[in-house]
N, C-alpha and C positions, 0 to 999 in steps of 0.2 A: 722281507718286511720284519720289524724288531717289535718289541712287545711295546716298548715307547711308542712306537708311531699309533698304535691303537689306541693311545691315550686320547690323541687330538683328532684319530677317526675321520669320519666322512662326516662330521657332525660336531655340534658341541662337545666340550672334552668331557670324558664320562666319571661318573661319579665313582667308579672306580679304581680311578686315579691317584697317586696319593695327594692330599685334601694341601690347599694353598692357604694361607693366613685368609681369615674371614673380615670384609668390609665391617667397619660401625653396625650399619645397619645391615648387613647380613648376621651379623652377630648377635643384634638384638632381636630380631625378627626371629632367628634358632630358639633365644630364651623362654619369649615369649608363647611361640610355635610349641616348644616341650612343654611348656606350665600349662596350656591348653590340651593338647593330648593326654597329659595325665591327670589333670583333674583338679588340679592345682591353681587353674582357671575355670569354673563349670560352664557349662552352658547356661546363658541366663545372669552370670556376671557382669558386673562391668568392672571396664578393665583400670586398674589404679590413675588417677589424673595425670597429665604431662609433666608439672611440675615433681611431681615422686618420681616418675619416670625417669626423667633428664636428671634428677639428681643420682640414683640406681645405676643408671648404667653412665653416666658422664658423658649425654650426648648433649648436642642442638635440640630444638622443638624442629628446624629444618630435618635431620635426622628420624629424628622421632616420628615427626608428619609419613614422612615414607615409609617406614616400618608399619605403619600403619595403614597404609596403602597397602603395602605388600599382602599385609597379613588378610587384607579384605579383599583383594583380590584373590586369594587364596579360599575363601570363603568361611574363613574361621572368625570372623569377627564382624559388628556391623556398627557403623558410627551413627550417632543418634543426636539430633542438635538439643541443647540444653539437658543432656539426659546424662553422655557419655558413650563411651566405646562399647557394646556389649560383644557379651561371646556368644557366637549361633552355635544351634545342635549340631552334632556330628554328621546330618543328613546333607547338612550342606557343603563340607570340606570337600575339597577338591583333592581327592585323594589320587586321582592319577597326577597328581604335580607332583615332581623331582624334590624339591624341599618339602614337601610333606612328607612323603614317601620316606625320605634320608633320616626325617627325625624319629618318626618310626620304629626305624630299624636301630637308632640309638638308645630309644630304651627297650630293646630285646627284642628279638624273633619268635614270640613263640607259637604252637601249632596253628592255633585261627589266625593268623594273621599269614601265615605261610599257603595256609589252605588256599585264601582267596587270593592270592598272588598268581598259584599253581592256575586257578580256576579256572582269572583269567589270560593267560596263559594260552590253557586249551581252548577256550572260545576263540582267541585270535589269530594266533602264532599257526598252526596248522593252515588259517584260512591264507593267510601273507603268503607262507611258502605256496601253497596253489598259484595264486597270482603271478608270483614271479615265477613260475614256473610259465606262466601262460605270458609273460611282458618282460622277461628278462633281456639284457643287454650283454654283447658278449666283456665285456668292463666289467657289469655285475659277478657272470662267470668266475672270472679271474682271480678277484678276489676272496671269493668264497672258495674257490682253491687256494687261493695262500693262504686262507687260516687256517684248512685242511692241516697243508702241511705244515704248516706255524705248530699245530696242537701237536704233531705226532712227535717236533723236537723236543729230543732230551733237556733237561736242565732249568727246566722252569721251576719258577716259586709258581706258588698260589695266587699270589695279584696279578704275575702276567700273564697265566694260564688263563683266568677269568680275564684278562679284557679281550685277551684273543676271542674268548667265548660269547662275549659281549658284543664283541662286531663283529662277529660271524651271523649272531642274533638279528642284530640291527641292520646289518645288510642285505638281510632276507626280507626286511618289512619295505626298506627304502628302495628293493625291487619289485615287490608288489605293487608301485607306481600308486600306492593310497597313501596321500597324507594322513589319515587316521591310524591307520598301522604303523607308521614310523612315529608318532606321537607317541605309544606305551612305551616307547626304551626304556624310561624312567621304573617301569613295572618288569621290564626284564632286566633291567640292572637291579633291581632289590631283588629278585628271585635268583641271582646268580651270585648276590653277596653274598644270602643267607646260604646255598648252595655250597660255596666253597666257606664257612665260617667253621664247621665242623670237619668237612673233607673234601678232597678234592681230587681229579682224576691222577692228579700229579702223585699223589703217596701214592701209588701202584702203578708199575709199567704197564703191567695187562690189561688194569682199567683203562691206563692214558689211551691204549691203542685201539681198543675197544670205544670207547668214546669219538677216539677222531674218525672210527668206519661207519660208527653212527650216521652221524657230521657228511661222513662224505655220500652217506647214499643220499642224504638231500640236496646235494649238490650235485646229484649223476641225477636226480629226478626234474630239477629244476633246468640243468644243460639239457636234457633232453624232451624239453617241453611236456615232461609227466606231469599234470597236476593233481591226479590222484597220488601216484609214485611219494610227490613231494610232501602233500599232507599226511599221508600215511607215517613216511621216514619221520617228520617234524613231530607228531604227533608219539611216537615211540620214543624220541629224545624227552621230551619232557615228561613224559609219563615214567618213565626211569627213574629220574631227578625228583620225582614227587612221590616214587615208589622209597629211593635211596632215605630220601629224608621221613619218611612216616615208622622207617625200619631202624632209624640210631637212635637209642635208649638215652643219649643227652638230649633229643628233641624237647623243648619245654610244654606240655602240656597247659591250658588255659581256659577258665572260665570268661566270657565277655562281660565287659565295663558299659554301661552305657555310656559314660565320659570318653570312650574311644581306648581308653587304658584295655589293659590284663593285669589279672591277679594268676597267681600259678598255683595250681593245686597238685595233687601227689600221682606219678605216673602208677597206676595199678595194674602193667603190664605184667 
């Protein structure tokens, strides 16, 4: 199996992939999406009329309608008849969405926002591995062997390395037979960008291989219907990865925004 073919996965293609020319309205709904995150839309705004809009970014009101859709189904916004569009608190964003998530990480990874990645993370990812340790299929199996051995081969960049690691992630949850555990991909795809943004197992042979015996005792726990074995092994992979990143001195440090932003203050390590 090639590092490509994880792109298109067992699933939707992952955001890990490298990124395709953005729709109209995927494009506008991104703009929009970051001006709200940062602050630059507050909560409690409302959002500029259609016609500024349509002229701003050179779309339809067809366009526009949707993007607006989007973004209130995402629960960043709420339309209000004769009022206008307002922006709701950040209580209400739907933060385990894949485009919230992704705009996120474009304006910076820094420590609180990695924290609660990690968080959850360890609430869920340890519980999946049990499951599928207890409902695996031997297909499931098989695969999580080849990504075994996918990680241990020489010669990878950083991107392939991580989607390898990505659906190795993700085919742990979509064995626990819970559609709820295969729904955070989108929160362990941002925990493995941020992961390999600074490093990754690939700069070090020793890491690489160390990493994939990791990897591989969750897959000797899950083949052999351990599901303590399994959450144990899962549960020591991420906590590594949460240990690796709290220990690199470029980690950004951050006070919280209530607009959903960070502002970065001084590491006094």
């Amino acid at each position: 199996m090639t590092a490509s073919s994880y792109g298109a996965g067992r699933g939707p293609a992952s955001r890990l992939a490298p990124p395709h020319a953005l729709s109209s309205q995927a494009r506008v709904a991104r703009a929009l999406g970051i001006e709200i995150l940062t602050g630059t839309l507050k909560p409690g705004d409302i959002v500029p009329n259609e016609t500024e809009l349509m002229t701003r970014f050179g779309i339809s009101r067809t366009v526009l309608r949707e993007v607006m859709k989007t973004l209130a189904a995402k629960g960043m916004v709420q339309p209000k008849t004769r009022v206008g569009t307002r922006v709701l608190d950040p209580e209400h964003w739907t933060m385990f969405d894949a485009d919230v998530i992704a705009w996120r990480i474009e304006l910076g990874m820094d420590a609180g926002f990695l924290k609660s990645l990690f968080e959850v993370r360890l609430a869920l990812e340890p519980a999946a591995a049990a499951l599928a340790a207890e409902r695996r299929t031997d297909a499931d199996v098989t695969f999580l062997e080849d990504c075994v051995s996918d990680m241990r081969r020489p010669g990878h960049s950083r991107e392939s390395y991580a989607l390898i690691d990505n659906a190795f992630h993700l085919a742990v949850a979509s064995a626990s037979g819970n559609p709820f555990m295969r729904s955070m991909g989108a929160v362990i795809e941002a925990a493995l960008t941020a992961s390999f943004t600074l490093h990754s197992p690939v700069d070090d042979p020793e890491r690489q291989r160390a990493t994939a015996d990791a990897h591989e005792r969750i897959v000797d726990a899950i083949r052999e219907h351990d599901p303590r074995g399994a959450e144990a092994a899962m549960l020591a992979v991420i906590t590594e990865g949460m240990n690796r990143r709290a220990l690199d001195p470029r980690a950004k440090q951050t006070t919280p925004d209530p607009t959903g932003a960070t502002r970065s203050r001084p590491n006094h390590q």
